[in-house]
N, C-alpha and C positions, 0 to 999 in steps of 0.2 A: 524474461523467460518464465513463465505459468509453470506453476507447478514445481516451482526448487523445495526441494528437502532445506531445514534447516541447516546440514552442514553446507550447501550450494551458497545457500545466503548469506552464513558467514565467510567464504571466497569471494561472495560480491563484496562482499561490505571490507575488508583485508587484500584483496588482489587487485588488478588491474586498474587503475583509478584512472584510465580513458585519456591518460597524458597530462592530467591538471594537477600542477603543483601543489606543493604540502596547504598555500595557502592559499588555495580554492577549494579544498575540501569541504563538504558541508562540517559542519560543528557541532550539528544538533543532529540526535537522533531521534525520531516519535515510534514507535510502533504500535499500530492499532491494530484492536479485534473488530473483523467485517462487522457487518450488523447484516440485523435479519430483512430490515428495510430496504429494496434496494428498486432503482429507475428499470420500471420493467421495459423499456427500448428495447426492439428486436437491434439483435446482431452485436457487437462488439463494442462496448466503450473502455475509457481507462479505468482501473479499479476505485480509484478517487471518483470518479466522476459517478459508476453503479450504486456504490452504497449509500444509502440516505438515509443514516442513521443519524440520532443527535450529536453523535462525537463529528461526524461528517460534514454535515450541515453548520457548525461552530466553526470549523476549521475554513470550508468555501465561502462561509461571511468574511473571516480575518484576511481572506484573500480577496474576495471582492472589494473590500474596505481598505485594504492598506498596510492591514496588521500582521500580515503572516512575517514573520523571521526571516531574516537573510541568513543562509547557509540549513536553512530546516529540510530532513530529510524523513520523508514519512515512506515508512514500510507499512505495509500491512495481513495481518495472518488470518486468512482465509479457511475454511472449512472445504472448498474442494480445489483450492490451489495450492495450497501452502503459503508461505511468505512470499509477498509479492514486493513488486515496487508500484509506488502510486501511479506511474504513467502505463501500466503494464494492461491489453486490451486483454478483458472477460467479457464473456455473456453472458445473460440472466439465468440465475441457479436459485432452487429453493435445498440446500442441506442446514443442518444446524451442527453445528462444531460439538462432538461427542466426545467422552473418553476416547472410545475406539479409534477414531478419527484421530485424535490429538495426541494417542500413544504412539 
């Protein structure tokens, strides 16, 4: 869901866990800042897949490669979505994450 408030994120991340027992839980948590870089494709992709920033691009190698972590859960905090999840479909946006914004 685009656009949760930090307290929403925290009810995903503490509520519902979609039926999967204690130990199918991810393990890990990542939470990254968007970057300003992102795949200008018209229309919707997943938030992982928009941004093409260094931190992004490091992380889609360890997955192309082999190396991403079993149980790794990346969130990410957006400037005009709030915290997302990585699979969570965005369009291409130019904001940069302000005080205003982030207060």
């Amino acid at each position: 869901m685009a656009g949760s408030s930090p307290a929403e994120a925290v009810e995903r991340l503490h509520g519902d866990q979609g039926g999967l027992s204690e130990s199918d839980q991810p393990r890990y948590l990542l939470i990254l800042a968007c970057s300003q870089r992102k795949r200008p494709d018209p229309g919707l992709l997943p938030a992982f897949e928009r941004y093409d920033g260094v931190n992004f691009c490091v992380l889609k190698k360890a997955r192309r490669e082999g190396y991403w972590p079993s149980g790794l859960r990346v969130l990410i905090l957006s400037a005009k979505y709030g915290l997302l999840e990585a699979d969570e479909p965005i369009e291409n946006y130019n904001l940069r994450m302000t005080r205003d914004i982030a207060g």
